[in-house]
LOVEXPA-798558 format. One record per residue (C-alpha): x, y, z. Coordinates in pm, whole numbers, padded with zeros to 5 digits, always signed. Layout:
BEGIN
XYZ/...
This chain:
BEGIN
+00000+00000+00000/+00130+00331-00100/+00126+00558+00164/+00123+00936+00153/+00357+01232+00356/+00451+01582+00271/+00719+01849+00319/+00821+02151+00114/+01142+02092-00014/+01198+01717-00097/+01611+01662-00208/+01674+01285-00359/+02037+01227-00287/+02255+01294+00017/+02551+01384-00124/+02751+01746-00007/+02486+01914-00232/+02167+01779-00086/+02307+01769+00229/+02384+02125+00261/+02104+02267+00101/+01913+02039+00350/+02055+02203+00614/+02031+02573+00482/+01667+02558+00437/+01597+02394+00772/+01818+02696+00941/+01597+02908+00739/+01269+02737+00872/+01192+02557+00614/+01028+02213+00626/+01277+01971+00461/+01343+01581+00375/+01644+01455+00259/+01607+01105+00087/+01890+00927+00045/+01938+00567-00093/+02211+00415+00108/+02246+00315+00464/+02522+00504+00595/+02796+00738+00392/+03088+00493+00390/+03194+00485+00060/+03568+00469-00035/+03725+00712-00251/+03439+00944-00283/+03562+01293-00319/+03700+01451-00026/+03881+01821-00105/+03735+02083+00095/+03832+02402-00094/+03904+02736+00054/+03535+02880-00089/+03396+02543+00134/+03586+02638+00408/+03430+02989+00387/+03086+02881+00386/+03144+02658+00705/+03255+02936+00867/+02960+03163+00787/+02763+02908+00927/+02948+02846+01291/+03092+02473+01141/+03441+02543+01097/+03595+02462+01481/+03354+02145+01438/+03526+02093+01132/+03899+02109+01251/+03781+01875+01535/+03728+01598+01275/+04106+01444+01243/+04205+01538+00858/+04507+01680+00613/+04572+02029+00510/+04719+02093+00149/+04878+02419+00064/+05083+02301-00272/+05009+02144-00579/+05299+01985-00787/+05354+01828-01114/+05651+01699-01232/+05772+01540-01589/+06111+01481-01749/+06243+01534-01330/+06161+01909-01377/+05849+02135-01277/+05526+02122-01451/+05291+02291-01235/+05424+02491-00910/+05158+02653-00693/+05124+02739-00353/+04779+02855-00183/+04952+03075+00066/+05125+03259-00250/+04780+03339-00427/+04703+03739-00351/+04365+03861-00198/+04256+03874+00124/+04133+03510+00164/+04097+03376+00502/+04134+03002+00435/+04479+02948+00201/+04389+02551+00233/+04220+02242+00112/+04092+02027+00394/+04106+01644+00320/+03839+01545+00500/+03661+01208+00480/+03337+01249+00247/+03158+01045+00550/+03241+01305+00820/+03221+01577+00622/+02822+01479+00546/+02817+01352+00903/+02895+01715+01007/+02632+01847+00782/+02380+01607+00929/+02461+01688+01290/+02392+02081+01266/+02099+02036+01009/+01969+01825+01322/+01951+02083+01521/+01646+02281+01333/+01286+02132+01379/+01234+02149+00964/+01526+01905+00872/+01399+01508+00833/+01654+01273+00689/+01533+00914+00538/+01848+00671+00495/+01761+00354+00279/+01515+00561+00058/+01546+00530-00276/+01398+00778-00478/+01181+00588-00811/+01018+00821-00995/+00843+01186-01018/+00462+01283-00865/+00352+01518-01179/+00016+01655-01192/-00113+01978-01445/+00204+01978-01590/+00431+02063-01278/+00633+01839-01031/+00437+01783-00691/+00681+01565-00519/+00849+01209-00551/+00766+00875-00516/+01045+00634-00321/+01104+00280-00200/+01256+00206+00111/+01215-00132+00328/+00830-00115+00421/+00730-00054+00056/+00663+00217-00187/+00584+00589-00084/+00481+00935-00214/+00637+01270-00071/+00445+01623-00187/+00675+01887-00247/+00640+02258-00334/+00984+02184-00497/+01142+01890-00554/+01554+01865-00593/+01703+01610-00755/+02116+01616-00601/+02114+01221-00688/+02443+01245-00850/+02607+01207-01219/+02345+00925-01274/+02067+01077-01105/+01693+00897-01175/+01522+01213-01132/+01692+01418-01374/+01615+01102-01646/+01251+01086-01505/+01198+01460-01534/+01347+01418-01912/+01682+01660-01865/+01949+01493-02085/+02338+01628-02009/+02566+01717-02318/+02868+01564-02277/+03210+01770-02323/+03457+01446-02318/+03712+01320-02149/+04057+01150-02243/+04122+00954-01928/+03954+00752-01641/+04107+00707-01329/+04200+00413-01099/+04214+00519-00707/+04440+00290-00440/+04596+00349-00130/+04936+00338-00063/+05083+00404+00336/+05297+00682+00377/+05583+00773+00602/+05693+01137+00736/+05983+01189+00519/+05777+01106+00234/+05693+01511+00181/+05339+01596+00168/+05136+01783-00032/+04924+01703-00386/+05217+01546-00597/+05199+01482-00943/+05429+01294-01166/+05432+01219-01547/+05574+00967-01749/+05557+00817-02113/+05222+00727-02150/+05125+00737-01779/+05015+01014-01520/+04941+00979-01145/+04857+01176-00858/+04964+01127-00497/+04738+01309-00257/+04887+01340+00139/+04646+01176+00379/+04870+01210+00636/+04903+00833+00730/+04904+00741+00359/+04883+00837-00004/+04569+00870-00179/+04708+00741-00555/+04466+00857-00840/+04658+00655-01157/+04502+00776-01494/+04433+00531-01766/+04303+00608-02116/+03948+00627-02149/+03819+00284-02157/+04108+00066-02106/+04055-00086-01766/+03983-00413-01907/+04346-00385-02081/+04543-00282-01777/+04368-00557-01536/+04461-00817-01833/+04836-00740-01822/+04780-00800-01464/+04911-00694-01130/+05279-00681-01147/+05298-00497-01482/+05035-00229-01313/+05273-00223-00965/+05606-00174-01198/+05408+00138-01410/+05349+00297-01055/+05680+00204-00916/+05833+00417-01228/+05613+00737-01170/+05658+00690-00780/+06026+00530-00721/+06026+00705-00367/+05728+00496-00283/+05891+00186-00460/+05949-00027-00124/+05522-00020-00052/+05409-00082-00371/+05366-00441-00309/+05056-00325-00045/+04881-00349-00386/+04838-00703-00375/+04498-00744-00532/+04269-00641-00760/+04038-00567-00498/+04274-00265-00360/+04238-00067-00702/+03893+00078-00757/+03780+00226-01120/+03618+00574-01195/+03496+00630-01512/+03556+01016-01585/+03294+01198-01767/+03207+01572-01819/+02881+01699-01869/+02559+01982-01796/+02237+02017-01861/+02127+02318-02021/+01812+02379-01828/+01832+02246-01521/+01456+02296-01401/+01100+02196-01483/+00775+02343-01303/+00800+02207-00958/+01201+02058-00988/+01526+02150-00974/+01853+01960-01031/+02188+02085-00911/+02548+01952-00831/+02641+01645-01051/+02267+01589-01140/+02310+01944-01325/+02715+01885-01415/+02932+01623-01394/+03255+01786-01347/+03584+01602-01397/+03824+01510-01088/+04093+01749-01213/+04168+01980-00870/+03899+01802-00724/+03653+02072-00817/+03332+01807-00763/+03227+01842-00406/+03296+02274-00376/+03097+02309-00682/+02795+02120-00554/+02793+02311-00157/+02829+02656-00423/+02514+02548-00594/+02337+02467-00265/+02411+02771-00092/+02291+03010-00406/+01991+02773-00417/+01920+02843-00103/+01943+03225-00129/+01781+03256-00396/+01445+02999-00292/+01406+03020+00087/+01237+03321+00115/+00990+03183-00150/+00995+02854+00000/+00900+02993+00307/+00628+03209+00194/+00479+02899+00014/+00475+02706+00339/+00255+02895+00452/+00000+02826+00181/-00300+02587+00260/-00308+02476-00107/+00073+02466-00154/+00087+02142-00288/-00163+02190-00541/-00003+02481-00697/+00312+02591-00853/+00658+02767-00733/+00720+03071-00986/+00901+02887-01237/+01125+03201-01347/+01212+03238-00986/+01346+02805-00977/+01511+02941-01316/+01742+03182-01128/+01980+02879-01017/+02016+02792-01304/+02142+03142-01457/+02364+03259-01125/+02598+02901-01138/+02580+02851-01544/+02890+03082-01555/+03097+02915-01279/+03014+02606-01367/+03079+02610-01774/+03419+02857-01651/+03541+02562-01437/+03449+02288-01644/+03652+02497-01983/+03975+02495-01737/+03881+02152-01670/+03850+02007-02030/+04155+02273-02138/+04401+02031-01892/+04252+01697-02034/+04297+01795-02345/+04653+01965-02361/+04812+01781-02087/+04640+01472-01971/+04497+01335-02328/+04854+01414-02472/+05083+01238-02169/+04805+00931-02179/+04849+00913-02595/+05193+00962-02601/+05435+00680-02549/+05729+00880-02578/+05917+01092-02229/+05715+01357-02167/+05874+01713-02242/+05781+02020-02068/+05731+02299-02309/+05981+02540-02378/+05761+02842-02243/+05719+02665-01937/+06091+02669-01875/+06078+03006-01714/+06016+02976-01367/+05838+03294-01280/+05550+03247-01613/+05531+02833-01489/+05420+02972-01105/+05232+03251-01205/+05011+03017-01461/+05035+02766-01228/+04899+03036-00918/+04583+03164-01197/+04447+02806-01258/+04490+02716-00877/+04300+03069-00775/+03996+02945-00949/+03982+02597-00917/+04041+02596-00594/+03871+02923-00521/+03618+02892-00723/+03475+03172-00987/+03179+03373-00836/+03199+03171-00483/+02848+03253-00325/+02839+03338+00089/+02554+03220+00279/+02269+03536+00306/+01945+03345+00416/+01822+03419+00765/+01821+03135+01109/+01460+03163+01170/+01222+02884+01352/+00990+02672+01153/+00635+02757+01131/+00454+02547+01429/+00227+02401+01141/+00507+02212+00970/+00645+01884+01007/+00676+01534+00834/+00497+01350+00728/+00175+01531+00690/-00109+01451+00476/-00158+01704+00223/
């Protein structure tokens, strides 16, 4: 038996993006149910780079000494190297501006949503369902009233004034609303393992290049996060050569690291990503929105993924609480529709950000990373790049806004109690 509840703002996915929207709206009284599909968070090598503009918003919103309490890594420099000389040399604490946080946090994906969950927790509006998976779309007169989802007991329906679909790069909701991405491309996908790591090691995001091959060591203080890129689609090819060819190809772009590659003694230690960059272009219908990946896939290049999705969730928020709010308040809210042109304004304030980062992003794949990967030869640096001061002060631009961000939004909605009427589930 299908049974019936209602809030007004349902978010399918609890990811960084649905999370923190989640908890924006419920600090802004809104009522609020985050649905997502798993359990619990713990899943390995999910993204886990806290960028400065991150950082920023946490502290806007009182969560930053919470944050530092959560044990984690600090990265300040970003370094590339091929043919033993410099490819990329930046340094956070070298980029000008007045920018309080001149960091990335490494913080566990898990804990970082864990945080999220714990403060949203603390306002009457926020409801979280774990192990509900969202199945389809409630549409009714041509607009999006709210979602149906499975979870152990059965099938359900959720009403919505707006429903948010932050279900990731292969999100239902987007498909069931009919929003198709276009892809841009991408030259590589990536194979992530761990690798222990020792003090003397350095620390750091290291990069090294070699014919044909291109990894990325990130410091996670007791060990190295390795992100090895592989052509786009040849996983099959690299496990067929098997193991030991794979360790000797990361004992040449890592010889420090040379006496621990044998901690790679399974398959089962090496997990596959399949790169892909894409966006929607429109990422609304009457009723429904669709933001972080579910609106853009972006590629793992600086890590851009989870900053970009907390950016869209805090100008989603700004922009739709106060309407939000006003619509809770509406005894027919569920049987009529959120100003479209105002769900339309997500949309046009991130389009810029996100098609800026994803152009730097698609720019490296395709004149470093597709060339290194489809070249079999030593890789050279280029002769421009020989100067030191022109190689940092690139390096520096593409760091200040990937890491940065371009147009990184601040957190302007109001803390302000939920209505007394509110709360889920309600019948509508």
């Amino acid at each position: 038996m299908t049974e019936t509840g209602a809030t007004t703002c349902a978010i399918s996915g609890g990811g960084p993006a649905g999370m923190m929207l989640g908890l924006l709206l419920a600090r802004a009284g809104i009522d609020v149910t985050v649905l997502e599909k798993h359990g619990d968070f713990l899943r390995d090598f999910r993204g886990d780079t806290v960028h400065p503009s991150t950082l920023q918003v946490l502290d806007e919103l009182g969560m930053v000494d919470a944050l530092e309490r959560i044990p984690h890594s600090k990265l300040a420099t970003l370094r590339i190297l091929a043919d033993g000389r410099e490819l990329i040399d930046a340094d956070l604490r070298r980029v000008p501006g007045r920018w309080k946080y001149r960091h990335v946090a490494m913080v566990p994906q898990w804990d970082f949503l864990t945080l999220l969950v714990e403060h949203a927790r603390r306002h009457p509006g926020f409801h979280l369902l774990m192990e509900a998976e969202s199945v389809g779309l409630i549409e009714e007169h041509g607009a999006v009233r709210g979602l149906r989802y499975r979870d152990r007991t059965g099938e359900h329906e959720l009403r919505a004034v707006l429903t948010v679909a932050a279900d990731g790069r292969h999100s239902d909701l987007r498909s069931a609303a009919g929003l198709v991405p276009r892809e841009l491309g991408a030259p590589m996908d990536v194979l992530w393992l761990r690798i222990s790591r020792r003090p003397e090691d350095g620390e750091g995001l290291l990069g090294h290049v070699g014919p044909g091959s291109m990894v990325a060591a990130i410091d996670r203080h007791d060990y190295w996060q390795i992100a090895f890129l592989i052509p786009k689609g040849t996983w099959g090819t690299v496990r067929a050569q098997g193991l030991e060819r794979f360790r000797e190809r990361l004992a040449r772009l890592l010889p420090a690291l040379t006496d621990r590659i044998g901690e790679i003694d399974t398959w089962e230690r090496v997990k596959f990503l399949e790169v892909g960059v894409n966006r929607l272009s429109s990422w609304d219908r009457p009723g429904f929105l669709a933001i972080g990946d579910a609106a853009h896939t972006m590629s793992p290049v600086a890590g851009v993924g989870i900053n970009l999705a907390v950016q869209d969730a805090v100008a989603t928020a700004n922009l739709l609480a106060d309407p939000l709010y006003r619509a809770q308040a509406d005894p027919d809210r569920f049987r009529r529709t959120l100003n479209p042109r105002l769900v339309q304004r997500v949309r046009r304030r991130r389009r810029f950000p996100t098609a800026g980062t994803q152009t730097v992003q698609v720019l490296v794949q395709r004149q470093l990373i597709g060339r290194v990967l489809g070249d079999s030869e030593p890789p050279r640096v280029p002769a421009f790049l020989g100067n030191a001061a022109l190689r940092r002060a690139l390096s520096q631009a593409m760091m200040r806004i990937m890491w940065y961000g371009i147009l990184p939004e601040h957190v302007h909605t109001p803390e302000r109690p939920a209505p007394a009427t509110t709360g889920w589930p309600a019948t509508p």
